[in-house]
C-alpha positions as CSV (number, residue, x, y, z in Angstrom):
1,X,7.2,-9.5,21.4
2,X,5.4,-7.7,18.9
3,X,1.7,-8.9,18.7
4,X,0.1,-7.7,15.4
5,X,0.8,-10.1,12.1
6,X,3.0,-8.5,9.9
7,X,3.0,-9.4,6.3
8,X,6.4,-9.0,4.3
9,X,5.9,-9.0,0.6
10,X,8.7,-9.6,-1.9
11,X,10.1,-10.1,-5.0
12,X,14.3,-9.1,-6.0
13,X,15.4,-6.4,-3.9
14,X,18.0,-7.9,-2.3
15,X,19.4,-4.5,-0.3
16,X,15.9,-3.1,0.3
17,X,14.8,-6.4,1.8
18,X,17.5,-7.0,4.4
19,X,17.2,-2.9,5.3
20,X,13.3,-3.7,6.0
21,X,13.9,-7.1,7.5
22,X,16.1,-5.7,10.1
23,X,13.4,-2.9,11.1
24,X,11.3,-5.8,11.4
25,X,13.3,-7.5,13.6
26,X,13.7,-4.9,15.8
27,X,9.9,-5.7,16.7
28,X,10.1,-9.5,16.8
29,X,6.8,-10.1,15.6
30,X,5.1,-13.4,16.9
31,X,3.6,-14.5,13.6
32,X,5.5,-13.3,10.3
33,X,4.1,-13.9,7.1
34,X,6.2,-13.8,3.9
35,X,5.5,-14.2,0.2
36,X,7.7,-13.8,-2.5
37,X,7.0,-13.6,-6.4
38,X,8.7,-15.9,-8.5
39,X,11.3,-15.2,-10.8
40,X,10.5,-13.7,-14.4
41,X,12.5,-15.7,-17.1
42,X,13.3,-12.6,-19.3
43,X,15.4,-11.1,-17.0
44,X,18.5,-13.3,-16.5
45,X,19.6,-12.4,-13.1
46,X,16.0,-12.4,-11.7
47,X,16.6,-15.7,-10.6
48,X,19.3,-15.2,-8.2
49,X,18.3,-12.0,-7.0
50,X,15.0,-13.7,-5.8
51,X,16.9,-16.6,-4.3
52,X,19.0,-14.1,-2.2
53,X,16.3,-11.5,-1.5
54,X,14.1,-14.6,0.0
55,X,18.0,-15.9,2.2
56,X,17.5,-12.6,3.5
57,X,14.3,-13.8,5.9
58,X,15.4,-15.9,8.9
59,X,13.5,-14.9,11.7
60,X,16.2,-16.1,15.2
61,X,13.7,-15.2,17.3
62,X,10.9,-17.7,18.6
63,X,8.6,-16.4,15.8
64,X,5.7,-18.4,14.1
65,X,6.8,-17.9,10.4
66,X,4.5,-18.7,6.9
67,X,5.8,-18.5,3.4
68,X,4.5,-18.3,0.2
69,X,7.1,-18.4,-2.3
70,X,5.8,-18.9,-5.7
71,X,7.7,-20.0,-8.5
72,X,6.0,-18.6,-11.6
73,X,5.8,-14.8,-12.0
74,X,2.8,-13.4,-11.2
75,X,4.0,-9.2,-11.4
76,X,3.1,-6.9,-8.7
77,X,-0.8,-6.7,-8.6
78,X,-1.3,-10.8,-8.5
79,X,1.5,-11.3,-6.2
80,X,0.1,-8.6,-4.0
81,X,-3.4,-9.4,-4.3
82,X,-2.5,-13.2,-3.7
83,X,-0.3,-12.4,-0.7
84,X,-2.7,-10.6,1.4
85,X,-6.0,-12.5,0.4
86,X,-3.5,-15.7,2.2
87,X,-2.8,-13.3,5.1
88,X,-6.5,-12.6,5.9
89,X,-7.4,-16.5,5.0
90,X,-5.5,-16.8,8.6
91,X,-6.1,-13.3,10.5
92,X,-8.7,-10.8,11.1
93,X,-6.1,-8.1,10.7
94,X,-2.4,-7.3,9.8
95,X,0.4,-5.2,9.0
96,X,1.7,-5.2,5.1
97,X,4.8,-4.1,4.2
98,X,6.3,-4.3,0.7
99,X,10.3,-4.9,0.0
100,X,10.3,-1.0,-1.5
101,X,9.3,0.3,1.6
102,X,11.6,1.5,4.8
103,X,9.5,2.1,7.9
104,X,10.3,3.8,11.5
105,X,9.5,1.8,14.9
106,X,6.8,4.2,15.5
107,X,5.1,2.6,12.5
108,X,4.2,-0.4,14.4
109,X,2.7,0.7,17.4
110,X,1.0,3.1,15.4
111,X,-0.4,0.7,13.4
112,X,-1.4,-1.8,16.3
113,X,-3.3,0.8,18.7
114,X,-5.3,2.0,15.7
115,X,-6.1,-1.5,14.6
116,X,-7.1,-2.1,18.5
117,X,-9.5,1.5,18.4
118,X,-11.0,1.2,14.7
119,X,-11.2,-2.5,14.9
120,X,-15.6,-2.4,15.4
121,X,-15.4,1.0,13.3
122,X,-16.7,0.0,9.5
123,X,-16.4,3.2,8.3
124,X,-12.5,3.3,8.9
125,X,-11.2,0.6,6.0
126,X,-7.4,1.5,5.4
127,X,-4.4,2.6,8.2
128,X,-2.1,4.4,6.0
129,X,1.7,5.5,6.7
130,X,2.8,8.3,4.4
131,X,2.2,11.7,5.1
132,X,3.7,13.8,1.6
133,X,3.7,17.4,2.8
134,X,6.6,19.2,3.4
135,X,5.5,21.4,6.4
136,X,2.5,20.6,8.2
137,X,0.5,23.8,8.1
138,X,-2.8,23.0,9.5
139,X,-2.9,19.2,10.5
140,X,-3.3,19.2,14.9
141,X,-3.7,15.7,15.6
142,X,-1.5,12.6,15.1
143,X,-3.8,11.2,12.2
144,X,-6.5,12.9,10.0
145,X,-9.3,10.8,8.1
146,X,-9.0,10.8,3.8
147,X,-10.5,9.6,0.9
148,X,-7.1,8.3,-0.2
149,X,-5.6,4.9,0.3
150,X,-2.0,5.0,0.3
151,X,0.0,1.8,0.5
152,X,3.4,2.2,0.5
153,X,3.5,0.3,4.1
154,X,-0.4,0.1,5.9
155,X,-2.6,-1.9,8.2
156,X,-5.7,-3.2,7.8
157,X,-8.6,-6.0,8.7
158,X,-10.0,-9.0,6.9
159,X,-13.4,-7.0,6.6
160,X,-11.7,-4.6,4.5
161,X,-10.7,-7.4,2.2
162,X,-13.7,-9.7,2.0
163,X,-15.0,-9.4,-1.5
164,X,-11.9,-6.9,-2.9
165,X,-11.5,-8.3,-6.7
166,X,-8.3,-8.0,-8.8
167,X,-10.2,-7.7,-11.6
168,X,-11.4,-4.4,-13.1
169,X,-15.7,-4.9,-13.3
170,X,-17.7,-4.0,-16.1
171,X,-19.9,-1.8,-14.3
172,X,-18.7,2.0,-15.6
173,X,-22.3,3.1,-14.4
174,X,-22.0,2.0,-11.0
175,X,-18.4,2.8,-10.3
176,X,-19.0,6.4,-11.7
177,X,-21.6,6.8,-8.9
178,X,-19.0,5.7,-6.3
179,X,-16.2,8.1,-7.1
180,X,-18.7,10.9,-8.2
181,X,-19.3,10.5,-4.2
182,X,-16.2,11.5,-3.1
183,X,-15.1,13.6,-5.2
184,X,-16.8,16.8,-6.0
185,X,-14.1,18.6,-8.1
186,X,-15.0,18.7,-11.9
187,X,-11.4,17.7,-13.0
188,X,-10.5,15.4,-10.5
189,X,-14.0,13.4,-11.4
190,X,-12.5,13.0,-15.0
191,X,-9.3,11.9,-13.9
192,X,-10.6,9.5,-11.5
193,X,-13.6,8.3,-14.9
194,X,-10.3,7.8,-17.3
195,X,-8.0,6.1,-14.8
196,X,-11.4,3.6,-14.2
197,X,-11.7,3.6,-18.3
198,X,-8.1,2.7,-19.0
199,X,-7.8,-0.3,-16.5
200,X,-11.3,-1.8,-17.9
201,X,-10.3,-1.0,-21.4
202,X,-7.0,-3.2,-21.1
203,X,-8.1,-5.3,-19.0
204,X,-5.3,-4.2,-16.3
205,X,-4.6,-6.1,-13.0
206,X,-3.6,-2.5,-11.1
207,X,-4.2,-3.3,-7.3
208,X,-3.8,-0.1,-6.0
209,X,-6.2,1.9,-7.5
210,X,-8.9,-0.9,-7.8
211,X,-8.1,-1.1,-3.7
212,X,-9.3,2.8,-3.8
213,X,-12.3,2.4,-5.5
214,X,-13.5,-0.8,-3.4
215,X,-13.1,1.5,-0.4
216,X,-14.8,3.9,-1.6
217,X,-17.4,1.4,-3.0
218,X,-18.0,0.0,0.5
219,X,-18.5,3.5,1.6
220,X,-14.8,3.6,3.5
221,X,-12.8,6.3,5.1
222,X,-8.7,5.5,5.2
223,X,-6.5,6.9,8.0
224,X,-3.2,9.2,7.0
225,X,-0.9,9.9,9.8
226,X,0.6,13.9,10.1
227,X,4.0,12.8,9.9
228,X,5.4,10.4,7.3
229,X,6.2,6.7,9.0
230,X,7.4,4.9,5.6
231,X,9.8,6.0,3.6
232,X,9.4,4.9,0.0
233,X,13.3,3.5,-0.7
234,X,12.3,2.3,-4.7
235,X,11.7,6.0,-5.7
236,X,15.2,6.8,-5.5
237,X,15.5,4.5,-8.9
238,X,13.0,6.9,-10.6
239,X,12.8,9.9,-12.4
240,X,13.4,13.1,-10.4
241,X,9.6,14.0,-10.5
242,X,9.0,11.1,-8.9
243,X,12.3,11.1,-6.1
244,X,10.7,14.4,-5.0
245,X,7.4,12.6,-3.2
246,X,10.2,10.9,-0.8
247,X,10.0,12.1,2.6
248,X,12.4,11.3,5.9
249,X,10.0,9.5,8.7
250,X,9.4,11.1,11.7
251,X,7.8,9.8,15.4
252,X,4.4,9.7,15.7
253,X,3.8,8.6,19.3
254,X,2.2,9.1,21.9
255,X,-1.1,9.3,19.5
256,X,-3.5,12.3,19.6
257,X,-6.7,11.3,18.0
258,X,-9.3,13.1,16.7
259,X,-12.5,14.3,18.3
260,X,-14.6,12.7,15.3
261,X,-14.7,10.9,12.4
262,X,-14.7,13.3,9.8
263,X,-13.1,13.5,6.3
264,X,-10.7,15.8,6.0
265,X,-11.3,17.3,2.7
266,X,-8.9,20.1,2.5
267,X,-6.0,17.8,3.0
268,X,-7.5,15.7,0.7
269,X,-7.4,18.3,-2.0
270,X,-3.8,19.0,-1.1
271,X,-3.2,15.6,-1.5
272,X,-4.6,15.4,-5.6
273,X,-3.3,18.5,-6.5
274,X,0.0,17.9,-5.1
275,X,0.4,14.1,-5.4
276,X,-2.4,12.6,-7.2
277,X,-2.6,15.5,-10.1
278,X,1.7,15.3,-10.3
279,X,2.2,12.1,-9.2
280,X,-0.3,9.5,-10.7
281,X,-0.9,11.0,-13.9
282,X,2.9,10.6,-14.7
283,X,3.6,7.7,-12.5
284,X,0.8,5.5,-14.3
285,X,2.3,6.0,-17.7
286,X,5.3,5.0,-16.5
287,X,4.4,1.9,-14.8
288,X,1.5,0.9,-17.3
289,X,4.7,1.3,-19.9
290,X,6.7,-1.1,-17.6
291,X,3.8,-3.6,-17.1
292,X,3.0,-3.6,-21.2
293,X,6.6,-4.1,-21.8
294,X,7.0,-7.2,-19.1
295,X,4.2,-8.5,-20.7
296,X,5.6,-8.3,-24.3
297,X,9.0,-10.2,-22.5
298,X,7.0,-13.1,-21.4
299,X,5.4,-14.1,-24.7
């Protein structure tokens, strides 16, 4: 039996889910949490395809199980911000997974002894999975230490959460100061100001990057391992651009650690100019087109 919570969150994948759910059952977690966002009314199948995806979840092993199933639609940032705030109301830490994501076995224990080490470590906020380079040219141990949260499958701990707000402050001044702290480069500062800009300006509920900047608010490090754990299944729906960033996992264990705690900023620029310069300047505009446009179908 697999000790660490693990935190399913859903919504209509129907495929995706029962790929993930049978990874997951591989481990036989002892306490499974899942929530599920409700249906959204302008899409006539939704309905069904959330009904099935959520049939999907029937745990046969002795396994203490928690749902949230909501029946409004919240979209991805509430249902995600909603799911984990109920995970840490009843754990100090836990593994999230999202119905998008495919991870290896190696994930788990990965996650779990790195919880266990980093648990009374402050500094160290985020345990990511996905590792985006195609060769690894200078990376020695299992896991590095970045600036960069990604979430396409992570662990993390209740003091992580505690005070993270959905909603985008009105405090330019402040958060400026934050990210001009991490990053140094001139036009990786402006992209980092107008991403900040555009989800205060429109008021955006965009969880992932608003994660980002409370880590780096709080004065956080994240942890990336050298090999990719999590394989991002909803990118092969996307544009090419975008299906490129998909990587096969690969094992991780036994862990090598680090010597120290120390940011790894040449990976980290890697990571923007390869992902974060490519990826999530196109990537944004596409899903802040596809969040206007489902709100314009609920009205």
């Amino acid at each position: 039996m697999f000790k660490t919570p693990i935190l399913l969150v859903l919504y209509n994948r129907v495929d995706e889910t029962h790929y993930l759910f049978q990874m997951v059952r591989k481990m036989k977690p002892e306490k499974l949490y899942v929530a599920a966002d409700g249906a959204n009314r302008a899409i006539q199948t939704d309905y069904q395809q959330c009904l099935k995806t959520r049939s999907i979840i029937m745990p046969e092993w002795k396994c203490d199980t928690k749902y949230l199933y909501h029946d409004q639609h919240l979209g991805k940032s509430k249902n995600v911000f909603q799911a984990i705030s109920w995970l840490f109301e009843n754990e100090e830490e836990g593994i999230i997974l999202f119905d998008d994501t495919l991870p290896n076995l190696d994930f788990f224990h990965y996650c779990e002894q790195l919880l266990d080490k980093y648990r009374n470590t402050p500094e160290i906020m985020h345990i990511g999975a996905n590792y985006l380079r195609r060769r690894k040219k200078y990376l020695q141990n299992s896991y590095h230490f970045t600036a960069y949260a990604f979430t396409w499958g992570f662990a993390t701990w209740k003091r992580t959460w505690k005070d993270f707000e959905l909603e985008v402050q009105d405090n330019a001044e402040e958060v400026f100061s934050v990210i001009d702290k991490y990053v140094k480069n001139p036009f990786e500062k402006l992209f980092c100001h107008r991403i900040y800009n555009v989800l205060r300006k429109y008021k955006l509920d965009y969880w992932d990057y608003q994660y980002n900047f409370h880590i780096w608010a709080n004065n956080g490090l994240c942890i990336s391992p050298n090999v990719n754990l999590v394989t991002n299944v909803g990118f092969k729906k996307r544009k090419r651009r975008i299906r490129k960033l998909m990587r096969k996992t690969a094992p991780i264990l036994p862990l090598q650690h680090p010597d120290s705690i120390e940011r790894n900023k040449r990976a980290d620029r890697y990571t923007f100019k390869k992902v974060y310069k490519r990826r999530l300047t196109r990537v944004f505009a596409d899903w802040f087109n596809e969040l206007i446009l489902g709100q314009k179908k609920e009205l």
